[in-house]
N, C-alpha and C positions, 0 to 999 in steps of 0.2 A: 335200202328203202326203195321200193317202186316209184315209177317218175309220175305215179297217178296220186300215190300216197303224199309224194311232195306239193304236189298242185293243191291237192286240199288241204293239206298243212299251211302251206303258203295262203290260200283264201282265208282260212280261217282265222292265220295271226295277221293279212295286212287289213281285213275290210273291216269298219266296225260294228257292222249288222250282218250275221249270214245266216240266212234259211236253207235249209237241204228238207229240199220237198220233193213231191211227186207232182212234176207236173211243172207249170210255171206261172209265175204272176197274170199274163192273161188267157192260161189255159189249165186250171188248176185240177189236180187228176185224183186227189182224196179232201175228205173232209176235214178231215184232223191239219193237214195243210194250209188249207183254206181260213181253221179259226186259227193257228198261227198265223197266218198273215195278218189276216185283217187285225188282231190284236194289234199288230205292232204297226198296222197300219195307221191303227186310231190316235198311236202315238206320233204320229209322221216319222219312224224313225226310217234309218237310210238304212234300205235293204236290197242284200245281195243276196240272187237266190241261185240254186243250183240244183236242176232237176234230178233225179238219182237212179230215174225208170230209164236212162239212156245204155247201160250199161247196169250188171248187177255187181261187177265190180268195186264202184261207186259206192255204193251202200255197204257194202263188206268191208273195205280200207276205211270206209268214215268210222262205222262201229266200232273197227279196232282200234281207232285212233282216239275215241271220245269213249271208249265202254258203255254208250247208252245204244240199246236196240233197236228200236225204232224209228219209225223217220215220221213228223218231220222231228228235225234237231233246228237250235235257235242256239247260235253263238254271239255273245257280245265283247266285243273287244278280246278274242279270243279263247273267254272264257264259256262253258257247256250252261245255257240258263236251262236247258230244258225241254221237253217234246209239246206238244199244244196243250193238254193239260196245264200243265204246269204253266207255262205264257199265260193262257189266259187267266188261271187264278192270280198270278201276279198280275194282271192289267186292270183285273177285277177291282185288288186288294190298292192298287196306288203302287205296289212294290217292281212291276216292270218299268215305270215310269221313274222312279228313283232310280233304279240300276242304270239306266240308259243314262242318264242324268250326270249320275255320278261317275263314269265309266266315260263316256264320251263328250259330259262339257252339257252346260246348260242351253248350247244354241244348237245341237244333237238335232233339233225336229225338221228336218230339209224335208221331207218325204220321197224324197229319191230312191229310186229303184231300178236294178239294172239286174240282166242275169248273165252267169258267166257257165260258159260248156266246156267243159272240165277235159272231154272228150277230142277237141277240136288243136292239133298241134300249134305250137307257139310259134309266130313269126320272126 
């Protein structure tokens, strides 16, 4: 396994909110991005985002690892919820709000948000 493929593994299983976007929380670089976030924004959930335009390797290793193609992807507690479509129908529906809920605990809504560069070696 590549040591990029591990770093995203590893984001994916320890944070309980991750975005793999284009772009970043305050530089956001597609739309579909953008209505993921702010979906899970409205939630206050804690997100960790991670841009994927740094590198196309990024986006290649995330696909293989999740089989979803597109970006953004939205993982909760490990698990694949979905691309923005689907986020926002569930923030829509009440159903992104349950998940978070039940997945991370009723007191889940910090709104914290941080981003991590996938790219940048480990100290």
């Amino acid at each position: 396994m590549s040591e990029l493929r591990e770093k995203i593994r590893d984001v994916i299983e320890t944070e309980p909110v991750v975005l793999f976007m284009k772009g970043t929380p305050r530089l956001i670089m597609c739309g579909n991005s953008d209505r993921a976030l702010q979906a899970l924004r409205a939630l206050g959930a804690p997100v960790t985002s991670i841009d994927v335009l740094g590198d196309p390797q990024i986006r290649q290793e995330l696909s293989s690892l999740s089989g979803w193609p597109t970006i953004p992807q939205v993982f909760v507690k490990g698990e694949l919820v979905g691309g923005a479509d689907i986020v926002q129908e569930l923030a829509e529906s009440g159903e992104l709000g349950a998940t978070l809920s039940s997945r991370l605990g009723d007191d889940y809504a910090t709104g914290e948000e941080r981003v991590v560069d996938l790219l940048t070696p480990a100290r």
